[in-house]
CHARMM-style PDB file with segment names, atoms N, HN, CA, C and O in Angstrom:
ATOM      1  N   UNK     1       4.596  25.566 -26.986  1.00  0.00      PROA
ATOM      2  CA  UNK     1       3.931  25.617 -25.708  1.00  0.00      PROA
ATOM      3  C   UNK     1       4.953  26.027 -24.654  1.00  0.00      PROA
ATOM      4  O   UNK     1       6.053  25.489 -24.780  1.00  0.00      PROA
ATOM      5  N   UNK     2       4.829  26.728 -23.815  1.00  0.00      PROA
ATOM      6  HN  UNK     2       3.935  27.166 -23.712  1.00  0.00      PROA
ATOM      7  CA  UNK     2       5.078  27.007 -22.674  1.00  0.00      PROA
ATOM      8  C   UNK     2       4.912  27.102 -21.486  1.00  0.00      PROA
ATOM      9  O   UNK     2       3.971  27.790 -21.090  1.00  0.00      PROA
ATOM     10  N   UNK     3       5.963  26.297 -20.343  1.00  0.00      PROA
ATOM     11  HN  UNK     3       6.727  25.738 -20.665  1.00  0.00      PROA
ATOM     12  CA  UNK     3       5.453  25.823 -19.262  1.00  0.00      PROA
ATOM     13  C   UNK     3       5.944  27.467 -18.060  1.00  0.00      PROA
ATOM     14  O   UNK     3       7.147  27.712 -18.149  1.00  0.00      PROA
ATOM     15  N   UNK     4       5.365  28.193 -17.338  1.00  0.00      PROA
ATOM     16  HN  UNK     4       4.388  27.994 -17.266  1.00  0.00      PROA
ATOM     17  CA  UNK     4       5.990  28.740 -16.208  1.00  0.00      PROA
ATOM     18  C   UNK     4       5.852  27.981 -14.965  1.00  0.00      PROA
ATOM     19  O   UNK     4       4.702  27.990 -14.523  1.00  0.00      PROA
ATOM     20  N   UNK     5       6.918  27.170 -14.116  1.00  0.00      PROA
ATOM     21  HN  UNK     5       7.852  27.163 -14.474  1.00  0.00      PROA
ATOM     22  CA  UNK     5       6.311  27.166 -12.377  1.00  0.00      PROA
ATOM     23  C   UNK     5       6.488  28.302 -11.929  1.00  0.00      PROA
ATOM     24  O   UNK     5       7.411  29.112 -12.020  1.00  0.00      PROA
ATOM     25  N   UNK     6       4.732  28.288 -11.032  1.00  0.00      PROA
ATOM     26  HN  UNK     6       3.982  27.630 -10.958  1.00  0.00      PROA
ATOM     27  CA  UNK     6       5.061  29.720 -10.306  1.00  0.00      PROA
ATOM     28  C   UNK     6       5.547  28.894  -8.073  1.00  0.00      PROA
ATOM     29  O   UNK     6       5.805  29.446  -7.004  1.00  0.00      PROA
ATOM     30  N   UNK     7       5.446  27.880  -8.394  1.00  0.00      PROA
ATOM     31  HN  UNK     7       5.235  27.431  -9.263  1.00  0.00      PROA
ATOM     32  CA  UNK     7       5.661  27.024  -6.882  1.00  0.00      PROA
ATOM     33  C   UNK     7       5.613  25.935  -7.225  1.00  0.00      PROA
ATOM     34  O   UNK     7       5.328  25.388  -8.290  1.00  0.00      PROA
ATOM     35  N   UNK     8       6.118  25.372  -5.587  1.00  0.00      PROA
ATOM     36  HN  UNK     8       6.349  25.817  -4.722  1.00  0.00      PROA
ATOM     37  CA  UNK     8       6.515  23.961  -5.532  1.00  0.00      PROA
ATOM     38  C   UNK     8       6.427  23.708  -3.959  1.00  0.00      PROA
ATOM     39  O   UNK     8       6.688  24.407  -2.980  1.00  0.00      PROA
ATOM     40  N   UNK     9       5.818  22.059  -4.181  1.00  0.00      PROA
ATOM     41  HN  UNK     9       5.606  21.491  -4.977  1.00  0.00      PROA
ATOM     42  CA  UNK     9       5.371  21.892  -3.065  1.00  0.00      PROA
ATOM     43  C   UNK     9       6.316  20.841  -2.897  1.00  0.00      PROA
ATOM     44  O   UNK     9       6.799  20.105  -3.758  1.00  0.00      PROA
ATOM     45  N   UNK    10       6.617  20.887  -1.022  1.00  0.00      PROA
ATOM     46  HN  UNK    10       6.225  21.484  -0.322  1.00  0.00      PROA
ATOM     47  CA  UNK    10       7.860  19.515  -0.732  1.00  0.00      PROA
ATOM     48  C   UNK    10       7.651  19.106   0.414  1.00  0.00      PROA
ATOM     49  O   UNK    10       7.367  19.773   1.409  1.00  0.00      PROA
ATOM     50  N   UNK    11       7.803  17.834   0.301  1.00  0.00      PROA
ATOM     51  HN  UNK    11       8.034  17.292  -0.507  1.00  0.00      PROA
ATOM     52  CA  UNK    11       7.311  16.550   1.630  1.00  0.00      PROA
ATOM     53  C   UNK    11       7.964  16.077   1.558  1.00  0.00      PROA
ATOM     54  O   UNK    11       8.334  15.553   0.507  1.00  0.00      PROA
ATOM     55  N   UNK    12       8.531  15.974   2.713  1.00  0.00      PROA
ATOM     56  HN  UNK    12       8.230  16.400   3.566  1.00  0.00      PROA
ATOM     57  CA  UNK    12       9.189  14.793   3.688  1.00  0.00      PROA
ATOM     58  C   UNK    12       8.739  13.552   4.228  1.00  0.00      PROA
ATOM     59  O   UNK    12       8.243  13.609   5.353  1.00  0.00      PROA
ATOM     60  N   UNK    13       8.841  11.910   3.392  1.00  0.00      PROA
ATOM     61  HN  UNK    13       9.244  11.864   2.478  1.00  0.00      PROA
ATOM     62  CA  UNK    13       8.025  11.199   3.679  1.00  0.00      PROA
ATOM     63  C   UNK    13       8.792   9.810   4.129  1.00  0.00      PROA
ATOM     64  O   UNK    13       8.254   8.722   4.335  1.00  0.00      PROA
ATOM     65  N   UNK    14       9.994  10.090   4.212  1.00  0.00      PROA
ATOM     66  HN  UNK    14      10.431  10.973   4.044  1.00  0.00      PROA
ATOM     67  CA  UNK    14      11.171   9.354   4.931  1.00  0.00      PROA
ATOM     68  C   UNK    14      11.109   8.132   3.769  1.00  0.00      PROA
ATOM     69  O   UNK    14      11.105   8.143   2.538  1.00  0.00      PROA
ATOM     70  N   UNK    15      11.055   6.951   4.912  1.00  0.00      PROA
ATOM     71  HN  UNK    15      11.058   6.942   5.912  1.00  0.00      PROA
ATOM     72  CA  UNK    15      11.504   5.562   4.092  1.00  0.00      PROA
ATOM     73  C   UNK    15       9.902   5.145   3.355  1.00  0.00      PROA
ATOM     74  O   UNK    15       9.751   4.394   2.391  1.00  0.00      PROA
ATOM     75  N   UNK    16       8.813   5.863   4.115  1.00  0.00      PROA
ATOM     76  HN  UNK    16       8.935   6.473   4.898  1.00  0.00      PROA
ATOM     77  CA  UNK    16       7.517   5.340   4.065  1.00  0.00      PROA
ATOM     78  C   UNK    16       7.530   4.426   2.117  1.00  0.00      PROA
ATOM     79  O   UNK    16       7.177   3.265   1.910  1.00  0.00      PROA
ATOM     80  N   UNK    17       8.041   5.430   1.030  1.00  0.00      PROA
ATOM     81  HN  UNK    17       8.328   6.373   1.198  1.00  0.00      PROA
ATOM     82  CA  UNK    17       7.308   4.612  -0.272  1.00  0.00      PROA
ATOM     83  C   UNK    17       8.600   3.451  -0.016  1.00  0.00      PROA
ATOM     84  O   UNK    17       8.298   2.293   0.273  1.00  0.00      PROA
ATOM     85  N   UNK    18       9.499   3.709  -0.098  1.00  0.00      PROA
ATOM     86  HN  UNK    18       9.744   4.649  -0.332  1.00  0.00      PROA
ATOM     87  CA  UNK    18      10.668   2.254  -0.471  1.00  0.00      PROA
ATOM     88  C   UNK    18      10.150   1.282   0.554  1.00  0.00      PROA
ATOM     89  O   UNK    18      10.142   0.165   0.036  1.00  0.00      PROA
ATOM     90  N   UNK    19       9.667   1.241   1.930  1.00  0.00      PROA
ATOM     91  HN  UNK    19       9.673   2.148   2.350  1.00  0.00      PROA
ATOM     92  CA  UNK    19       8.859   0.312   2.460  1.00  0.00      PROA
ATOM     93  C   UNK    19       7.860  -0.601   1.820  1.00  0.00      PROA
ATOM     94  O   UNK    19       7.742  -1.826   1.791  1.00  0.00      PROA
ATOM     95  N   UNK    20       6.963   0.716   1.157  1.00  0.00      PROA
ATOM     96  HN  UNK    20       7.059   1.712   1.181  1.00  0.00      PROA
ATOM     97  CA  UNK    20       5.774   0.361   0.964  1.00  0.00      PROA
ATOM     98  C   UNK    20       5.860  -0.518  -0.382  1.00  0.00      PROA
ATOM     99  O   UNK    20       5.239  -1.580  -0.417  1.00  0.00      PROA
ATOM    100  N   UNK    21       6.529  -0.146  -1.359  1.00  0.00      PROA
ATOM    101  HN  UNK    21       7.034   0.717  -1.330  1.00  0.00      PROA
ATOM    102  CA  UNK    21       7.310  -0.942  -2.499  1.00  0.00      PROA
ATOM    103  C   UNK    21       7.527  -2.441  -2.056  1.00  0.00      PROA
ATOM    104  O   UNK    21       7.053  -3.481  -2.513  1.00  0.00      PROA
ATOM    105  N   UNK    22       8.503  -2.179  -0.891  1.00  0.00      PROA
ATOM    106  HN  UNK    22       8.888  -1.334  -0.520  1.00  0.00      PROA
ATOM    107  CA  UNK    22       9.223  -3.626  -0.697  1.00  0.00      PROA
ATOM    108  C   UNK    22       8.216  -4.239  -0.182  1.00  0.00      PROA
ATOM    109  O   UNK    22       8.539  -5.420  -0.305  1.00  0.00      PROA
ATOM    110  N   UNK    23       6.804  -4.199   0.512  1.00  0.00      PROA
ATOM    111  HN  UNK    23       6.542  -3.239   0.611  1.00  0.00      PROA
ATOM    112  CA  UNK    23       5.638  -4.763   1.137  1.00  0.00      PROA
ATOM    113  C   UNK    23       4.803  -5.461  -0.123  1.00  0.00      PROA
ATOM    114  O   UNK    23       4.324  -6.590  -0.234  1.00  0.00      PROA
ATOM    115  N   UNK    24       4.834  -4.138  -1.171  1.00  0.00      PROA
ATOM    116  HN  UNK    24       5.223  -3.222  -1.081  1.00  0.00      PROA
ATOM    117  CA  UNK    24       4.118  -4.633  -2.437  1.00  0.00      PROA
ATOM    118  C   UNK    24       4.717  -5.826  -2.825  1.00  0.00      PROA
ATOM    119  O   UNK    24       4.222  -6.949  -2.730  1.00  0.00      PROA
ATOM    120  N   UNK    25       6.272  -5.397  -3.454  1.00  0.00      PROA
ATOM    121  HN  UNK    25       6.674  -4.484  -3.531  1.00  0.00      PROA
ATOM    122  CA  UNK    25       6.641  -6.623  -3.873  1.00  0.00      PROA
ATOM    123  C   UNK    25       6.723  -8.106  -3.413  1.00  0.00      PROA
ATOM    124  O   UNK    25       6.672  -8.952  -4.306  1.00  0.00      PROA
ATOM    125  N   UNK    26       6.866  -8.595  -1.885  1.00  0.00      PROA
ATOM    126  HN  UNK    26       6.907  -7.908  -1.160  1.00  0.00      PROA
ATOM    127  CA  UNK    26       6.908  -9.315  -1.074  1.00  0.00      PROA
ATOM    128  C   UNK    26       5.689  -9.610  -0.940  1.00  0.00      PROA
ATOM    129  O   UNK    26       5.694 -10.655  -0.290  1.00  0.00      PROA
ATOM    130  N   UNK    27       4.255  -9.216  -1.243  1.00  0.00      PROA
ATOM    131  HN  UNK    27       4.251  -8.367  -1.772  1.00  0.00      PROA
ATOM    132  CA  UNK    27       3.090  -9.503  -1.384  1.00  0.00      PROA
ATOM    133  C   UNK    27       2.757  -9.605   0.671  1.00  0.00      PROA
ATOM    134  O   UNK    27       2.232 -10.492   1.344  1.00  0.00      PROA
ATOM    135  N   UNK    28       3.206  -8.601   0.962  1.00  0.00      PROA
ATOM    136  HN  UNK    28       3.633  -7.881   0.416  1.00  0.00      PROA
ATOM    137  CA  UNK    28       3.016  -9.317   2.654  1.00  0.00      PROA
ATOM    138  C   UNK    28       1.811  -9.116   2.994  1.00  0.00      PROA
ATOM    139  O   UNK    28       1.526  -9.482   4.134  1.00  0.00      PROA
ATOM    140  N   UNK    29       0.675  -8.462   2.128  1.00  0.00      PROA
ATOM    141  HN  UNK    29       0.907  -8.164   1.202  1.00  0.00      PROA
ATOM    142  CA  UNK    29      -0.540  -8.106   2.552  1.00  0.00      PROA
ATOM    143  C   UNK    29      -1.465  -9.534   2.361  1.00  0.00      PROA
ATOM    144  O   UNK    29      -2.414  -9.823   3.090  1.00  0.00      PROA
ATOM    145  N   UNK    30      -1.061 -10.214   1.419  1.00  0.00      PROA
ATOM    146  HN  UNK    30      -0.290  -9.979   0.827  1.00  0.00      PROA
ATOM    147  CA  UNK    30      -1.256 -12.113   0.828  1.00  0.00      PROA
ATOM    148  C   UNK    30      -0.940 -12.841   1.555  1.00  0.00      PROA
ATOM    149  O   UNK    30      -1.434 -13.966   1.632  1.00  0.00      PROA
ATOM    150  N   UNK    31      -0.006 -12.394   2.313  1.00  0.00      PROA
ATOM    151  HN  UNK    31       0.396 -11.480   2.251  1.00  0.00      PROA
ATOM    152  CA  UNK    31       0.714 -13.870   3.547  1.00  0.00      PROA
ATOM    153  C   UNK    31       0.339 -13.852   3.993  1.00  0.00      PROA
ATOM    154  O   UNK    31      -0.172 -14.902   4.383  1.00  0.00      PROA
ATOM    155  N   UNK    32      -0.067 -12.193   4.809  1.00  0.00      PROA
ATOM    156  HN  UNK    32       0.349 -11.340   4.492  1.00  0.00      PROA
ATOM    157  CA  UNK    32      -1.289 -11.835   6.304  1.00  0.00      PROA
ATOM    158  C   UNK    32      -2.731 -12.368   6.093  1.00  0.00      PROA
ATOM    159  O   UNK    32      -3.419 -12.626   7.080  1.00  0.00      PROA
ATOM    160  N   UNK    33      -3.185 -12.533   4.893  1.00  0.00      PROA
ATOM    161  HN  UNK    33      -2.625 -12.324   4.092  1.00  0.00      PROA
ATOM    162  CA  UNK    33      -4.587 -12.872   4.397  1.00  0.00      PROA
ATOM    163  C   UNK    33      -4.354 -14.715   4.474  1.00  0.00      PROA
ATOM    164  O   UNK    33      -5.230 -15.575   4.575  1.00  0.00      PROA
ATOM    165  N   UNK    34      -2.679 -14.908   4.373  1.00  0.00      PROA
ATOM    166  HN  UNK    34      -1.967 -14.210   4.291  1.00  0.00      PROA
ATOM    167  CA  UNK    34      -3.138 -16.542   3.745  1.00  0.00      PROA
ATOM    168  C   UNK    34      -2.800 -16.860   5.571  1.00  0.00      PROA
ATOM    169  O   UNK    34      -3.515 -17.748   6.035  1.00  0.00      PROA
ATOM    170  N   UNK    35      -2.193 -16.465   6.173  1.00  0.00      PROA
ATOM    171  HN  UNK    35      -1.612 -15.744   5.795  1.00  0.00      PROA
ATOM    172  CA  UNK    35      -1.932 -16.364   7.389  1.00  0.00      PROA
ATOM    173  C   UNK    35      -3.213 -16.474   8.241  1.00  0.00      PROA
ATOM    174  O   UNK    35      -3.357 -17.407   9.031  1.00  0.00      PROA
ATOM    175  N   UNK    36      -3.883 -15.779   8.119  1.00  0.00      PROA
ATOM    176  HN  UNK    36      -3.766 -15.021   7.477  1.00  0.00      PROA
ATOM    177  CA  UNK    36      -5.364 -15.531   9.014  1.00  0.00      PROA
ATOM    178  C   UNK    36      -6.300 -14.847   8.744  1.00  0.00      PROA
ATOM    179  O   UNK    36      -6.690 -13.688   8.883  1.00  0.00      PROA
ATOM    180  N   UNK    37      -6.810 -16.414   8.038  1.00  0.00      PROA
ATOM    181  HN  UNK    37      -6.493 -17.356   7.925  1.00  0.00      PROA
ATOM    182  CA  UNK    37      -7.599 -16.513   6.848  1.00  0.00      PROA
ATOM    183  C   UNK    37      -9.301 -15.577   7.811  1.00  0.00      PROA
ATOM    184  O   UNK    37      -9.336 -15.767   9.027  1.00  0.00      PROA
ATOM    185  N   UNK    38     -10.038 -15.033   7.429  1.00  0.00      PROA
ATOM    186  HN  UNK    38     -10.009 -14.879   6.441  1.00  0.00      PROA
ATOM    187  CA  UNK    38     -11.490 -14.840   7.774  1.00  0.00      PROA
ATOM    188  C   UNK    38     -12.722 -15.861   7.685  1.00  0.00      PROA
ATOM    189  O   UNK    38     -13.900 -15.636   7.962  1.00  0.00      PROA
ATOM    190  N   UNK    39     -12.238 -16.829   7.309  1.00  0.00      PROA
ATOM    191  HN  UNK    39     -11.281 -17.012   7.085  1.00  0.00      PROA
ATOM    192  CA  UNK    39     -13.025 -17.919   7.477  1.00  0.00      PROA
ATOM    193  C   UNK    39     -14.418 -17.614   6.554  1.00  0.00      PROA
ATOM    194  O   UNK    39     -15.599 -17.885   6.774  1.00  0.00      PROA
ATOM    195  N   UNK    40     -13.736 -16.916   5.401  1.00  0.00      PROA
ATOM    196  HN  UNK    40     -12.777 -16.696   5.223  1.00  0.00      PROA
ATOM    197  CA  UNK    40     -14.556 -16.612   4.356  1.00  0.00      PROA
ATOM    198  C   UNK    40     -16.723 -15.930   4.834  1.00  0.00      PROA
ATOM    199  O   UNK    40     -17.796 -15.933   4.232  1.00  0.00      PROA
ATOM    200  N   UNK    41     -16.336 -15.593   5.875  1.00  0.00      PROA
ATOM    201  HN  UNK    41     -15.464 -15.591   6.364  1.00  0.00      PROA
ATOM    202  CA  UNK    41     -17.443 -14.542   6.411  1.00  0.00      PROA
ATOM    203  C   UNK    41     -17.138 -13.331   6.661  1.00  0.00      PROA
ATOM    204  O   UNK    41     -18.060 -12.527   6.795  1.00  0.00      PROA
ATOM    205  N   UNK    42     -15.861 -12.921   6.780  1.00  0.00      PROA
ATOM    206  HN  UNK    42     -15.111 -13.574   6.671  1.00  0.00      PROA
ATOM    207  CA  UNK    42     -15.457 -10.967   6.673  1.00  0.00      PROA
ATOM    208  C   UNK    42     -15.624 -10.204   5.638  1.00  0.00      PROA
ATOM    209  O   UNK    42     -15.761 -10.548   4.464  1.00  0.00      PROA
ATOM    210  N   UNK    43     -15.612  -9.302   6.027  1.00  0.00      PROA
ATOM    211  HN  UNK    43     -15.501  -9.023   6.980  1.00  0.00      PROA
ATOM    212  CA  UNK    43     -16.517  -8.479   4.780  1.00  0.00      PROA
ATOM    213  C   UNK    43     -15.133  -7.141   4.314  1.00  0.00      PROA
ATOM    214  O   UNK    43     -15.181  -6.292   3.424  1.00  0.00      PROA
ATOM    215  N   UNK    44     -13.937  -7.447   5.394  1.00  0.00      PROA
ATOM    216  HN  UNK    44     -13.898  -8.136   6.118  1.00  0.00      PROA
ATOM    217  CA  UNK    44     -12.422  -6.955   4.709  1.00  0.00      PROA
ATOM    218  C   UNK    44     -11.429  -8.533   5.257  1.00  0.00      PROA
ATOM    219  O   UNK    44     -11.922  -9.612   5.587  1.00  0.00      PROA
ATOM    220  N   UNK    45      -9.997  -8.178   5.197  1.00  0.00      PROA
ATOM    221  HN  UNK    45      -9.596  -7.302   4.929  1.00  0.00      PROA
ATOM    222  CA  UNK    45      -9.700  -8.798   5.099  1.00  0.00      PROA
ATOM    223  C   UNK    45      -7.953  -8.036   5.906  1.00  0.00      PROA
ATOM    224  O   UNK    45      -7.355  -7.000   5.616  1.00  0.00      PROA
ATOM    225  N   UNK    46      -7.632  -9.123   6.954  1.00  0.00      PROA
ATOM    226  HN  UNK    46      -8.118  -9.964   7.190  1.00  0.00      PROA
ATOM    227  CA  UNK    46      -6.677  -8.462   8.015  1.00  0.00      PROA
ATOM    228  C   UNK    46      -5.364  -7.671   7.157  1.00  0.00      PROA
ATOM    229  O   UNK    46      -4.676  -6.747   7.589  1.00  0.00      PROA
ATOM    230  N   UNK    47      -5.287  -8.173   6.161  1.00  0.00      PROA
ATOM    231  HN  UNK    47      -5.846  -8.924   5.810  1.00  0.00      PROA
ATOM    232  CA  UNK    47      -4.232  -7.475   5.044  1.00  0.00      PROA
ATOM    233  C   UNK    47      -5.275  -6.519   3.931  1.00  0.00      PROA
ATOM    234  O   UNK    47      -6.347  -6.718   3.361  1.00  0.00      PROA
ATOM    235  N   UNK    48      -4.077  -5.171   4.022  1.00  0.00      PROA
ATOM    236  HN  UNK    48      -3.205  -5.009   4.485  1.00  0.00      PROA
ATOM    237  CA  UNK    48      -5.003  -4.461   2.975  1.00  0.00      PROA
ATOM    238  C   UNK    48      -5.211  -5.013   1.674  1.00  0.00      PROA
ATOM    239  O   UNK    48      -5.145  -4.303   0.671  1.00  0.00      PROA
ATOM    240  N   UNK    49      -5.495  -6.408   1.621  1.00  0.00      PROA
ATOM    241  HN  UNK    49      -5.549  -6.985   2.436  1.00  0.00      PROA
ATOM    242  CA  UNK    49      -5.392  -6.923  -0.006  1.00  0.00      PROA
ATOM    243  C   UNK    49      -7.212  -7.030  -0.216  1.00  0.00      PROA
ATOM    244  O   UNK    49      -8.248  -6.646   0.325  1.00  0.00      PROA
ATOM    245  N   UNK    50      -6.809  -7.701  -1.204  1.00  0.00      PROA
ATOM    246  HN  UNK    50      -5.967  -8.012  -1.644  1.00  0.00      PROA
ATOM    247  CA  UNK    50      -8.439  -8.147  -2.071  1.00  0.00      PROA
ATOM    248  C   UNK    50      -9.866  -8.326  -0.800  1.00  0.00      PROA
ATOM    249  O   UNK    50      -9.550  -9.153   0.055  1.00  0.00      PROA
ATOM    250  N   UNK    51     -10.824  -7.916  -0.644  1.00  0.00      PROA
ATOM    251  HN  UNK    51     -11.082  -7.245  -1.339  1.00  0.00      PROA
ATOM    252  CA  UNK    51     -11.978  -8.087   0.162  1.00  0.00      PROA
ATOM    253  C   UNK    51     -12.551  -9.302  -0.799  1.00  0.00      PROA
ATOM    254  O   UNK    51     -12.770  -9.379  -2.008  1.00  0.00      PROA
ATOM    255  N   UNK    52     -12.686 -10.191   0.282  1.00  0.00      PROA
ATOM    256  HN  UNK    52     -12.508 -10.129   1.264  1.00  0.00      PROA
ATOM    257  CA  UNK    52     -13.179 -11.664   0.130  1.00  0.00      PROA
ATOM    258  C   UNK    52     -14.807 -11.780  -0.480  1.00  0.00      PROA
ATOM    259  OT1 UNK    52     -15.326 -12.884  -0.649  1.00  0.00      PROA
TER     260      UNK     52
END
């Protein structure tokens, strides 16, 4: 099999993933949820985590 690239595409996305990593790992979207809680009637949830 044979591969040719005929292009390549390139982005500049600074610190944004190693942030977003260290947010994952640190679960900070769980603290913000255990933080301020919705009082189990919201239909999201103030951290992009799990919808209640």
């Amino acid at each position: 099999m044979e591969c040719v690239v005929t292009s390549a595409v390139k982005k500049r996305l600074g610190a944004l993933p190693v942030a977003a990593e260290d947010l994952r790992r640190l679960d900070a979207a769980g603290t913000v949820d255990r933080l301020c809680p919705g009082g189990g009637i919201a239909h999201v949830t103030h951290g992009p985590g799990q919808v209640e």
